[in-house]
C-alpha positions as CSV (number, residue, x, y, z in Angstrom):
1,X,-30.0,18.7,-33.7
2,X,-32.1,16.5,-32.2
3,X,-34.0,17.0,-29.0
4,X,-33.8,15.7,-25.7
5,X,-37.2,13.7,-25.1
6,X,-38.9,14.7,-21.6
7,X,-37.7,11.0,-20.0
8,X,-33.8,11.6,-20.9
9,X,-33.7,13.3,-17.8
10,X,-35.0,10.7,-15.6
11,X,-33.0,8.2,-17.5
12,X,-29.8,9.8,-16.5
13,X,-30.9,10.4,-12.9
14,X,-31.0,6.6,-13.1
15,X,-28.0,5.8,-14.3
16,X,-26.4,8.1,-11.9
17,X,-25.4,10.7,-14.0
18,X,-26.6,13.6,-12.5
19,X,-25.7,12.7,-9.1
20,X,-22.2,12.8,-10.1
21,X,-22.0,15.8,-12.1
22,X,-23.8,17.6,-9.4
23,X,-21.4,16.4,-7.1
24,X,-18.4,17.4,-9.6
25,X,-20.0,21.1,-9.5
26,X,-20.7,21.4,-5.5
27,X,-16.6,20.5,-5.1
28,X,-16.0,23.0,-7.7
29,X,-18.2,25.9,-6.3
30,X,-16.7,25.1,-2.9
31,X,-13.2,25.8,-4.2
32,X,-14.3,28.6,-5.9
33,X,-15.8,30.2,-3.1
34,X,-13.5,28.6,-0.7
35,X,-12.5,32.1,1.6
36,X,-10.2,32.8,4.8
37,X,-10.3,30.2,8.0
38,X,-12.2,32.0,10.9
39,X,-12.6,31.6,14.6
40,X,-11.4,27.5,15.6
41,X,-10.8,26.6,12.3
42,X,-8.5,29.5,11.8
43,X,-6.6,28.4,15.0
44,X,-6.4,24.5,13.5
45,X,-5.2,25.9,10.7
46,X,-2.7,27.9,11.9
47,X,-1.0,24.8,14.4
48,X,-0.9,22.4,11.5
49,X,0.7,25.2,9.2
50,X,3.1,25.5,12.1
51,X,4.2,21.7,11.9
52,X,5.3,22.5,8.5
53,X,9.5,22.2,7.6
54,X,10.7,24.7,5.5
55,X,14.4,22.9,6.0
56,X,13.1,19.7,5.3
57,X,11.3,21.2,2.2
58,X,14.7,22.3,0.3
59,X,16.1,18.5,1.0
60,X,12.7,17.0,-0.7
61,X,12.8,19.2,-3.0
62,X,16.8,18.6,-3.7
63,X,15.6,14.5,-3.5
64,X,12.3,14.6,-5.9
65,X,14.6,16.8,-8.6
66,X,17.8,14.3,-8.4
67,X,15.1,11.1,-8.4
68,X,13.1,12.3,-11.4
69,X,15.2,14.7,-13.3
70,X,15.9,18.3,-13.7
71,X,12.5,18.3,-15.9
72,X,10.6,18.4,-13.0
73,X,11.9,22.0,-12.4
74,X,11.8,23.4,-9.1
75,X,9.0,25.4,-6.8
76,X,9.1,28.4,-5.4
77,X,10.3,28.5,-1.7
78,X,7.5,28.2,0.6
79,X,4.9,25.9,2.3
80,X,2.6,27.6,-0.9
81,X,5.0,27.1,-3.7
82,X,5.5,23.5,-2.7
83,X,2.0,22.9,-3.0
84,X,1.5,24.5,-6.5
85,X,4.2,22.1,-7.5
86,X,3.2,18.5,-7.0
87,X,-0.7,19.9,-6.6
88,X,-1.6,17.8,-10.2
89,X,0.0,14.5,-8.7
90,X,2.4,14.4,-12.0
91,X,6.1,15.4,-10.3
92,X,4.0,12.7,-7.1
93,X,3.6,9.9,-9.8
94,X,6.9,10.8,-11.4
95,X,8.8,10.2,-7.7
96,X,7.1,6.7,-7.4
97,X,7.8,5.4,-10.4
98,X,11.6,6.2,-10.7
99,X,12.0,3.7,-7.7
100,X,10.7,1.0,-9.9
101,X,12.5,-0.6,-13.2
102,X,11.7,0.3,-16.4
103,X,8.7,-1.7,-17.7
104,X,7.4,-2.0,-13.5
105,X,5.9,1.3,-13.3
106,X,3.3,1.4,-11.4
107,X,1.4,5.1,-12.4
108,X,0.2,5.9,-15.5
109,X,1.5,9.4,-16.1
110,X,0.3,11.3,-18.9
111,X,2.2,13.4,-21.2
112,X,0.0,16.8,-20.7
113,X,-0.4,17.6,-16.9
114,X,-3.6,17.1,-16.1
115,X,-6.4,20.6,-15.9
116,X,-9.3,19.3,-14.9
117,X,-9.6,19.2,-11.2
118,X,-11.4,15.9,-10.9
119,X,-8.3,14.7,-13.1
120,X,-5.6,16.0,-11.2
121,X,-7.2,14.3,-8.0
122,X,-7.2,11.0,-9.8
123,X,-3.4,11.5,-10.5
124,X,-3.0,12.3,-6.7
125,X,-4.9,9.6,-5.4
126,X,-2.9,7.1,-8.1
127,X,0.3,8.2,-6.3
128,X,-1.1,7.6,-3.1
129,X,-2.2,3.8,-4.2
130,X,1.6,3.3,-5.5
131,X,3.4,4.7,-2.4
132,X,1.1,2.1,0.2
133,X,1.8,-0.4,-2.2
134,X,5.7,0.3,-1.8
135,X,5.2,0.1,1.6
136,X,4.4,3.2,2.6
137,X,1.9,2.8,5.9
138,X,-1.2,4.5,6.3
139,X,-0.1,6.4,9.2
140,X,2.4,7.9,7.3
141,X,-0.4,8.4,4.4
142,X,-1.8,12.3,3.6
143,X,-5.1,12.8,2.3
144,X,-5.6,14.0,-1.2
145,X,-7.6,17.2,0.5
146,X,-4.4,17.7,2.3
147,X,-2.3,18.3,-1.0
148,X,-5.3,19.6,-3.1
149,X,-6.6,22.2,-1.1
150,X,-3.2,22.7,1.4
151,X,-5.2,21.4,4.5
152,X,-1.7,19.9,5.8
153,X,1.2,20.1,3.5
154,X,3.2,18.9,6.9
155,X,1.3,15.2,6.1
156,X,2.8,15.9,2.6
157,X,6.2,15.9,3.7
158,X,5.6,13.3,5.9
159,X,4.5,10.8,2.9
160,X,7.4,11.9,0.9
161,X,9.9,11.6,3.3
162,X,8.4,7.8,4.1
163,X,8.6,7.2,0.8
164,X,12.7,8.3,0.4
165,X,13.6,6.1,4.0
166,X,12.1,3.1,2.2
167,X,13.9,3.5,-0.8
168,X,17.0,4.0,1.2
169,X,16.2,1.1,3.3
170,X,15.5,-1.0,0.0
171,X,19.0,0.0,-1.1
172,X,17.8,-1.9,-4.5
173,X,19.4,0.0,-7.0
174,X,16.6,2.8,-7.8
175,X,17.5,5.4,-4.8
176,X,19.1,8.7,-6.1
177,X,20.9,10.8,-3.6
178,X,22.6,10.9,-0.6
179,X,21.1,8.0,1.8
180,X,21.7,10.5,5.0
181,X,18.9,12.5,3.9
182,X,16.7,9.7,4.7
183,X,16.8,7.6,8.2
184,X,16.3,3.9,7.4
185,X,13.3,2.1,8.8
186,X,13.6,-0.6,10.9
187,X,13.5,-4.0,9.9
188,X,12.4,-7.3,11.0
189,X,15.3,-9.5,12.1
190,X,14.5,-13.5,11.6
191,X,15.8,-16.0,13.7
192,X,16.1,-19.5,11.5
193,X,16.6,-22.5,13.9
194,X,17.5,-26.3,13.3
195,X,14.7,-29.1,13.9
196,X,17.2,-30.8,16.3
197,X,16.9,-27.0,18.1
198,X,13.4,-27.0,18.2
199,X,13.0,-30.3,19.5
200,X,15.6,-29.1,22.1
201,X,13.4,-26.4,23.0
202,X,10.1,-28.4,23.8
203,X,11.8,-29.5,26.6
204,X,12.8,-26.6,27.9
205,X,10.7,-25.2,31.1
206,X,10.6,-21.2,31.3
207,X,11.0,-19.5,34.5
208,X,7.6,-17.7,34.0
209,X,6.4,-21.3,34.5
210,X,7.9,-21.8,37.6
211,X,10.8,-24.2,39.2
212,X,10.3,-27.2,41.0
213,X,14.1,-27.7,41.8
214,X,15.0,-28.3,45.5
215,X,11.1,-29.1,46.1
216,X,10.3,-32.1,48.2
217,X,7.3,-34.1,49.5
218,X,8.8,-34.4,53.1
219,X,6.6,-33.5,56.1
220,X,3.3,-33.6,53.6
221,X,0.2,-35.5,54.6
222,X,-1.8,-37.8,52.3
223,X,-4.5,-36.6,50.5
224,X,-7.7,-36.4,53.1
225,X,-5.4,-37.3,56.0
226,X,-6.1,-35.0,59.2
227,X,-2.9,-33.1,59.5
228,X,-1.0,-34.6,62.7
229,X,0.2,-31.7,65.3
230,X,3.0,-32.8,67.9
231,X,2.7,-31.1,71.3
């Protein structure tokens, strides 16, 4: 075996290397040692725990099984055993590409769930990056933290159930499911107009603009003329 010389060290520190594996290690000694909320941060918690649906949970979960398959399988009924569920980012990845056609998938899913931690946040935040570009917005976006470590499952929801009005708003072909589980989103209604109408309308004054019908120059003085007063 040969030995490390004394400036391999310094060589990796270079390349950043270590930087990254230390940081790699710090995120997993801070899960590991990750305990209970306390004080504030207990009280945060507990409100955004609150804004989680259970009711809506059973009609995502119903959508995500009928859009990817009964492989998927189902979680376990809870704001916990939803998380467990699509915590990798496979059954996330699986969901965006079913609304695309075969040979358009956007997320490279691989055949082995992921079991590396850094791994299975790179399959989250791959899902992510196909859901915005579907049209997802990034109000409507969770965090990977909020999945990962079940800061806000509520934003989870909230992403998923984006994602499903889209699809129903799409209406292209790929939506599985009843479309009254989703509301669709509004959409831009364009007006086309004719040249001859927009040559029309150059003309046209608006009333924020002002009127000058019924005005008249009567009993006005010329310009610099004293004003005349009859007694």
């Amino acid at each position: 075996m040969q030995r490390m010389s004394r400036a391999a060290p310094d060589r990796l520190l270079q390349l950043g290397v270590f930087p990254q594996i230390w940081s790699l290690c710090g995120f997993c000694l801070n899960m590991a040692n990750k305990g209970p909320s306390y004080g504030m941060s207990r009280e945060v918690q507990s409100k955004i725990e609150k804004k989680y649906d259970e009711e809506l949970e059973e009609r995502l979960v119903e959508w995500i099984v009928m859009q990817c398959g009964p492989d998927v399988g189902r979680p376990d009924r809870g704001r916990l055993g939803f998380q467990v569920w699509l915590k990798n980012g496979v059954i996330l990845s699986k969901l965006v590409n079913s609304l695309y056609p075969e040979g358009s998938k956007p997320v490279k899913v691989p055949e082995n769930p992921p079991s590396m931690v850094f791994k299975q946040m790179e399959q989250v935040a791959q899902f992510l990056k196909a859901a915005e570009d579907y049209g997802v917005t990034k109000t409507d976006m969770f965090q990977t933290v909020d999945l990962f470590e079940g800061k806000d499952m509520a934003a989870v929801q909230r992403t998923v159930m984006a994602l499903g009005s889209l699809a129903v708003t799409k209406n292209d072909g790929h939506y599985r499911g009843d479309p009254n589980w989703f509301m669709k989103k509004a959409q831009e209604h364009k007006r086309e107009f004719t040249d001859s109408q927009l040559q029309e309308g150059k003309h046209v004054i608006g009333l924020q603009m002002g009127s000058n019908r019924g005005a008249s120059q009567a009993g006005m003085t010329g310009y610099g003329r004293p004003r005349q007063i009859i007694s």
